[in-house]
N, C-alpha and C positions, 0 to 999 in steps of 0.2 A: 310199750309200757314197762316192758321187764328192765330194757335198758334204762328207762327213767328210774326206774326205784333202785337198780344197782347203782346210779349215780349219786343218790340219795346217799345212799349206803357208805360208798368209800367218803363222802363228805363228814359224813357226820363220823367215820372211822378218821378221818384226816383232821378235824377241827378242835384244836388247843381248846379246850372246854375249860371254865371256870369252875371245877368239880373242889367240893368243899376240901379245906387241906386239913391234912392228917394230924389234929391236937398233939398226937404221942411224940412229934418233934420237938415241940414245946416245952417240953415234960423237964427238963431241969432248969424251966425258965417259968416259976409258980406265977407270976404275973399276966404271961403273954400263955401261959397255958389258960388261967382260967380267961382271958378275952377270946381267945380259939373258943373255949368252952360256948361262951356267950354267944358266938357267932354260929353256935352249931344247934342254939336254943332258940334263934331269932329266925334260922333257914325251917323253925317247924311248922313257921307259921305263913298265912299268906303273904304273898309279896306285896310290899307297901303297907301292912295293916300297923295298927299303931303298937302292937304288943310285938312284930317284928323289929321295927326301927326302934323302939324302946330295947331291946336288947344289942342291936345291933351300937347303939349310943353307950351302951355301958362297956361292950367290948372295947368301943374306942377309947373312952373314958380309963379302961384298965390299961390299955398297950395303943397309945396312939401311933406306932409305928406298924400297927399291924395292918397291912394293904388292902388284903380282901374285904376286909368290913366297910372301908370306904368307898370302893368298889361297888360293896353290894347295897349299901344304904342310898346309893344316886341313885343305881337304877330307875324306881318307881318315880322319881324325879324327871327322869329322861322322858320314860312312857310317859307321865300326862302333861306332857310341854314344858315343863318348867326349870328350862334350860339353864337358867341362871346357875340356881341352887344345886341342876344338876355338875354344872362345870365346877365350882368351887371344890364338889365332892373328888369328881374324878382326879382332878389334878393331882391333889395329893396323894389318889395309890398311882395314879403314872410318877409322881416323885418319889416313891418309896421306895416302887419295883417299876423303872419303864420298861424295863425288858417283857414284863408279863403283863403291861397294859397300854404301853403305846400305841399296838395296832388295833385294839380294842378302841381306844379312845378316838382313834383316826375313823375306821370303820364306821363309829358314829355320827364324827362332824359332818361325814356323806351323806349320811343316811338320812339324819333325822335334820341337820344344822345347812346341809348343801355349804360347808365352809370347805371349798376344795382346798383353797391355800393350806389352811390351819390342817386339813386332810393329807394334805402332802407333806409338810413335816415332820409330824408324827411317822408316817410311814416312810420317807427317807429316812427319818432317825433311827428307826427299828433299826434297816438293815444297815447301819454303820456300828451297830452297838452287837448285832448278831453275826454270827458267822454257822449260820443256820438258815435251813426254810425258815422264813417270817410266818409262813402256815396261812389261816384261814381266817374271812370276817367273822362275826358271831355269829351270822346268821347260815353259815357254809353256803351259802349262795356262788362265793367268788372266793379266789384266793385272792392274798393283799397285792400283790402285784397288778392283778387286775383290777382291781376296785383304785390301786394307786393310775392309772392309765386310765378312768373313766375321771379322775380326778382333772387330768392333765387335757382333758376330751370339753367336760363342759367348761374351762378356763379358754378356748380357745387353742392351746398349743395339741395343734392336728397331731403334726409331724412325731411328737414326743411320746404321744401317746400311742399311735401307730406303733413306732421302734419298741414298747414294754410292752404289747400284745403279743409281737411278732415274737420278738426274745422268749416272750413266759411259749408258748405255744408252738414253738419250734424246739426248744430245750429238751434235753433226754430226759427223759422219766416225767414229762410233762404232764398234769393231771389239768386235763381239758375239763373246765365247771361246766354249768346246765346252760349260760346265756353267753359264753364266752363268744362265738362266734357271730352270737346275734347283734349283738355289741360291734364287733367288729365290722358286719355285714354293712350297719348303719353308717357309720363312720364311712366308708367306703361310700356307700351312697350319698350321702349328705355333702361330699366332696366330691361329687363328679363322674369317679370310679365306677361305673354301672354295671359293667365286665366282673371286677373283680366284686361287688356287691353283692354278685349273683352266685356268688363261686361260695364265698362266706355263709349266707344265709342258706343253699342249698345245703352246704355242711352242717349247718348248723339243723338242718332237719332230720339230716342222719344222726345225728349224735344226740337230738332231742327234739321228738314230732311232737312237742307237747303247745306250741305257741301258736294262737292267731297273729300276733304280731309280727313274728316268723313271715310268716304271709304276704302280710299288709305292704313292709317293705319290698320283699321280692318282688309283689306285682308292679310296685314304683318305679324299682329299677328295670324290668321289662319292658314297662310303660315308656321311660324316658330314652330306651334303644326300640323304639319303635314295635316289638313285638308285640302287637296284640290281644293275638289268640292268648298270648301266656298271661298275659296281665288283666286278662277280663276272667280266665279262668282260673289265676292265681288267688283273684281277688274274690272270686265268692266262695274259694277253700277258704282265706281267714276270716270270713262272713258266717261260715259254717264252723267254723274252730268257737268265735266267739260265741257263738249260742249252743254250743253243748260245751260253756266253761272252760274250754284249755285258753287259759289268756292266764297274765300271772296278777296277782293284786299281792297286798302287801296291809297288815293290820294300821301300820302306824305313816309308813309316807307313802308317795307315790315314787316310783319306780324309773331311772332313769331310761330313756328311750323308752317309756309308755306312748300307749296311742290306745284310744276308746274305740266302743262300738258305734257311737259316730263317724268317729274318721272314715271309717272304714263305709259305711253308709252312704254318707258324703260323697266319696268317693267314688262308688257304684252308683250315685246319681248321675254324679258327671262323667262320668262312661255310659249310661245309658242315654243322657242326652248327647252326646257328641255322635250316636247311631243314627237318632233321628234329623240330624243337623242336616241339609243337604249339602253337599258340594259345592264349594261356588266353582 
């Protein structure tokens, strides 16, 4: 647990935060100073309410080149689905500033749009345009490298995705995220690999025992090298994981490589029927 929450820690120390910008740069630009101003009137209120986006629409209204307010006006668009209104939004502060909102913008069509394509140029574009860490998604869950490899993962292209795991997570100064390995582990397995699946996921429990999912998989690839003992008793640790809550959920999607407490269930049915099966 201490290591989960130091993980937490340097995440949320590492991730490019959209923290409000500093008005007094403004300051001999009386127009775009008072739209900053606007924007600093509209963050008092809740997110989405109509006396926020009423300010945030006036900000635009004073300095329509000002980023963050378009930015911050999709948002509440995103959360309650209404992806339309919120793309029209984002574009424009990715066209103002892409440096400060492409990987943002990318981060999302994963997240919320499952658009891997439209995900993967965004975040190729980043890093042709930086000569910098691209940094982190919004949520510090994953750095962009990874979240670009989970991209390239559910498109089919194995191979491609593999090669920007290995790269990001072999690299010096590599900052290993909470599911990186679990990610990996799968991919490994879902492909055959059950050796090295096993090798993944086991690391992946070192570096964060917080997953039943963790689990679920390991015991499959157990299961699929014939071990047993490990996979009947792998598989009622993430049986046991999922009912004192360490599984991950997520407010708004579902979670690439999720698995339920079904599966898992499932799963231990047909292990326990394959006991009582006789021999032929």
């Amino acid at each position: 647990m201490k290591k989960y929450g130091l993980l937490c820690l340097l995440a949320l120390l590492s991730i490019k935060l959209f923290a409000p910008p500093n008005c007094e740069i403004y300051k001999r630009d009386k127009i775009c100073y008072e739209s900053c101003q606007e924007a600093m009137k509209a963050i008092r209120y809740w997110q989405g309410s109509s006396q926020s986006q009423q300010h945030f629409n006036r900000s635009i209204e004073l300095c329509p080149g000002f980023a963050y307010s378009h930015m911050e006006k999709a948002v509440p668009f995103l959360k309650r689905g209404k992806f339309i209104q919120w793309k029209k939004m984002i574009d424009k502060a990715v066209e103002l500033e892409p440096q400060e909102y492409l990987g943002y913008r990318g981060w999302c069509r994963l997240q919320f749009l499952r658009d891997y394509e439209g995900a993967i140029k965004d975040i190729e574009r980043l890093k042709e345009l930086v000569d910098y860490d691209i940094g982190f998604c919004q949520t510090g869950d994953y750095h962009l490298n990874i979240a670009l490899a989970l991209c390239y993962k559910e498109i089919g292209q194995i191979d491609k995705a593999k090669e920007i795991f290995e790269q990001h997570l072999t690299a010096h100064n590599a900052y290993i995220g909470l599911y990186d390995f679990y990610h990996l582990g799968v991919i490994e397995y879902e492909t055959g690999a059950y050796q090295k699946a096993i090798e993944h996921l086991t690391r992946q429990i070192r570096e964060n025992d917080y997953l039943g999912e963790t689990y679920y998989f390991l015991a499959l690839a157990h299961k699929a090298l014939g071990n047993e003992q490990e996979y009947r008793s792998t598989l009622k640790t993430a049986k046991a994981y999922y009912q004192a809550g360490k599984f991950r959920t997520d407010t708004y999607t579902e979670t690439i490589d999720k698995i339920y407490f079904v599966d898992i269930i499932e799963e231990l049915e047909a292990a326990n029927a394959s006991l009582k099966t006789p021999p032929k």
